[in-house]
C-alpha positions as CSV (number, residue, x, y, z in Angstrom):
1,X,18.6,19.3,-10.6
2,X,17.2,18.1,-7.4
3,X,19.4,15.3,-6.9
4,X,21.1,13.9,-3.7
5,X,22.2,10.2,-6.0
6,X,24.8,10.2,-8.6
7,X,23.3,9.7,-12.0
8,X,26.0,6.8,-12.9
9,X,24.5,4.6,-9.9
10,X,20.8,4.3,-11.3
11,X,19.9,3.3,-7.9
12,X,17.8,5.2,-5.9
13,X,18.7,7.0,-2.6
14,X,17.0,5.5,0.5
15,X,14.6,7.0,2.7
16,X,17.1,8.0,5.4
17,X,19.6,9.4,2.7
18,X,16.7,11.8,1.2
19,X,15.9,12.8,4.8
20,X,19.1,13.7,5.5
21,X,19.8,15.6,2.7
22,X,16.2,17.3,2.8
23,X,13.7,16.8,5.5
24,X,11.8,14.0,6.5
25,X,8.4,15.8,5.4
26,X,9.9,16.2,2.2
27,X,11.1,12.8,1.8
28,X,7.8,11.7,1.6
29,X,5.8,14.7,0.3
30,X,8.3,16.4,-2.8
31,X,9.5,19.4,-2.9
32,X,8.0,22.5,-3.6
33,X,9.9,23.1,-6.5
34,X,7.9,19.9,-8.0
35,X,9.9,17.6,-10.5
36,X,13.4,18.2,-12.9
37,X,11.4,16.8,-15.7
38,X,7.4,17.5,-15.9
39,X,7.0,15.1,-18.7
40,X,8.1,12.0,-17.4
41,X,7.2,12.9,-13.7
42,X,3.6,13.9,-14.9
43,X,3.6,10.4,-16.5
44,X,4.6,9.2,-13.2
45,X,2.2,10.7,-11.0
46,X,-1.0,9.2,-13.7
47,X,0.7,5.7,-13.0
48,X,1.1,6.4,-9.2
49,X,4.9,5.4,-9.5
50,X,3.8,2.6,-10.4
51,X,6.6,0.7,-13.1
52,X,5.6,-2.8,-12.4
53,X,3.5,-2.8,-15.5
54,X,5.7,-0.5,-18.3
55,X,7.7,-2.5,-20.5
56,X,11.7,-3.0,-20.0
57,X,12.5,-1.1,-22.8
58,X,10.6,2.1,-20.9
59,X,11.2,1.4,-17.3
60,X,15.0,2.0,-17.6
61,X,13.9,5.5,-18.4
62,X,11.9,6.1,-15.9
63,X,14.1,4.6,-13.5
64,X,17.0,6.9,-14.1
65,X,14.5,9.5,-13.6
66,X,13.4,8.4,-10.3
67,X,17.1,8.1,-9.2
68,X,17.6,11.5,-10.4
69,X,14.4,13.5,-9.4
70,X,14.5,13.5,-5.4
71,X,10.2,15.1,-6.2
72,X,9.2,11.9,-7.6
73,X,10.8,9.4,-5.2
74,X,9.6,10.9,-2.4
75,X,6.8,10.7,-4.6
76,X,6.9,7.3,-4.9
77,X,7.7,6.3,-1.1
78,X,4.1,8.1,-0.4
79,X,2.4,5.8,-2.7
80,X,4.3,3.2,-1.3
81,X,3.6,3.7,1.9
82,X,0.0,4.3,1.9
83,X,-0.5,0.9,-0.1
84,X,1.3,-1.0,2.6
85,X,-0.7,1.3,5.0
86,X,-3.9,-0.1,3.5
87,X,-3.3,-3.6,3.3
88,X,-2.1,-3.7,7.4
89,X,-5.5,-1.7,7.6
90,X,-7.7,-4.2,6.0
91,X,-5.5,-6.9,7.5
92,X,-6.1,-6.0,11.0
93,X,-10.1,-5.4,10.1
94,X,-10.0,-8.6,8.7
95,X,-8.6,-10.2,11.9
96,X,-10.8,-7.9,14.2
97,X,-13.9,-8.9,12.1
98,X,-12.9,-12.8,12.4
99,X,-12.5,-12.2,16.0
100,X,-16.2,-10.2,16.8
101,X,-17.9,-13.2,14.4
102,X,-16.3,-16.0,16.2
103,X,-17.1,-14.4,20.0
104,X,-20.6,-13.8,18.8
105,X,-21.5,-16.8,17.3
106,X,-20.6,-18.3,20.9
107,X,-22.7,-15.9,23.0
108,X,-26.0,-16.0,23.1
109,X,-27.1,-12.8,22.2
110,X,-25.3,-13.5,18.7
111,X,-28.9,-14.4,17.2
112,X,-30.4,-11.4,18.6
113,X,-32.3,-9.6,15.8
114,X,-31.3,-5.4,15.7
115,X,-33.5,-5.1,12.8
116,X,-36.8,-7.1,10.8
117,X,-37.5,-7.5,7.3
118,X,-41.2,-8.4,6.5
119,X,-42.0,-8.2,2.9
120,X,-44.4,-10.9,1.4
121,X,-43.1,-13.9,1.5
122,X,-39.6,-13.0,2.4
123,X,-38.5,-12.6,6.0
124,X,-35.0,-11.8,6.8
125,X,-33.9,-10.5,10.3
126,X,-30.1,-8.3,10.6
127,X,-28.6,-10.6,13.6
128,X,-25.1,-9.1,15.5
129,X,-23.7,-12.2,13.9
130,X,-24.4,-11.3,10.4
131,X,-23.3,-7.9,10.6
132,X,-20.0,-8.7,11.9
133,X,-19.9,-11.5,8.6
134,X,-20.7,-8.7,6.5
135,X,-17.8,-6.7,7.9
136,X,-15.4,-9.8,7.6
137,X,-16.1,-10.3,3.9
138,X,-16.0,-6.2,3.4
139,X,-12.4,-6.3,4.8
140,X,-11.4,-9.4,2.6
141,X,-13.0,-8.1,-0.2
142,X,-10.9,-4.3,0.3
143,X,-7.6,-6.4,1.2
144,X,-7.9,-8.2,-2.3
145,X,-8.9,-5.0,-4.4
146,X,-5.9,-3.6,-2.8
147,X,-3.8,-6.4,-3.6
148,X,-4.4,-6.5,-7.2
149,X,-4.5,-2.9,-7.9
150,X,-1.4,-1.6,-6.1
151,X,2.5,-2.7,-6.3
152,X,2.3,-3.4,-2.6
153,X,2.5,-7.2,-2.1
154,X,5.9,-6.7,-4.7
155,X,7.1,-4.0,-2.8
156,X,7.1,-6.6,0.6
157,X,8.2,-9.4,-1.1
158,X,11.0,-7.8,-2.4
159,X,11.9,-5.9,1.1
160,X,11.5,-9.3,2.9
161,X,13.9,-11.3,0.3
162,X,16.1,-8.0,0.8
163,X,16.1,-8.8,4.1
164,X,16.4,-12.2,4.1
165,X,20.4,-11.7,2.0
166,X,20.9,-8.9,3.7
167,X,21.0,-10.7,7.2
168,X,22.1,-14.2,5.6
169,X,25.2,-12.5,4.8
170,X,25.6,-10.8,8.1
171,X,26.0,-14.5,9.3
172,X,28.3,-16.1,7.3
């Protein structure tokens, strides 16, 4: 069993404990040895890790499996990772975007036309300013898909009101 928590705790090792007991590679990529149960971690890896959405009744299951199976939390911390990765991405793109529209709606070479569109009665002309709009609502658009369809905006809430007891009691 690849194991580095005590089955009785049911919570899950942290990223430093796994590290030190393995690798830090492997605390994010698995082991080659794969998972100490292929059913459960197969159903795992088809829900990305993902147990916001399984009933109670089943996520104590897979819970004590992700305590137990150092694979499929490292697993896990991947998925994590790259969701948060994603939404800092589009964040930032979002923010970059805002920026370029606002500096080139002041300048005057904002309205400059890079391409033409004549087709009957339509005219349209692709303008710096309407390229970097397009970009802006691309970003929020991206940010939002990967909002809805990833645990990340949990996963931070939960680290932040983690953080929040965590240093309230360091206070007191």
């Amino acid at each position: 069993m690849n194991s580095s928590t005590p089955r009785n705790t049911g919570k899950p090792a942290g990223f430093l404990q796994d590290a030190a007991a393995h690798s830090a590679a492997a605390a994010l990529l698995g082991v080659p040895e794969g998972c100490n149960d292929q059913v459960v971690g197969t159903t795992l890896s088809g829900w990305r890790y993902d147990l916001s959405e399984v009933s109670p009744a089943t996520r104590t299951e897979y819970e004590i499996h992700l305590a137990d199976c150092y694979h499929c939390r490292a697993r896990q911390r991947l998925h994590r990772s790259i969701d948060v990765l994603l939404l800092a991405v589009f964040t930032l793109s979002f923010f970059a975007f805002l920026l370029a529209t606002a500096i080139i709606h002041r300048a005057p070479w904002g309205q400059t036309a890079l391409a033409s569109l004549h087709t009957g009665h339509l005219s349209f002309a692709v303008t710096l300013q309407t390229v970097a709009l397009g970009g802006l609502l691309f970003s929020l658009l991206m940010w939002i898909m990967v909002a809805i369809m990833t645990p990340a905006p949990m996963l931070i809430h939960n680290t932040v009101q983690q953080r929040r007891l965590t240093t309230g009691r360091q206070r007191l």
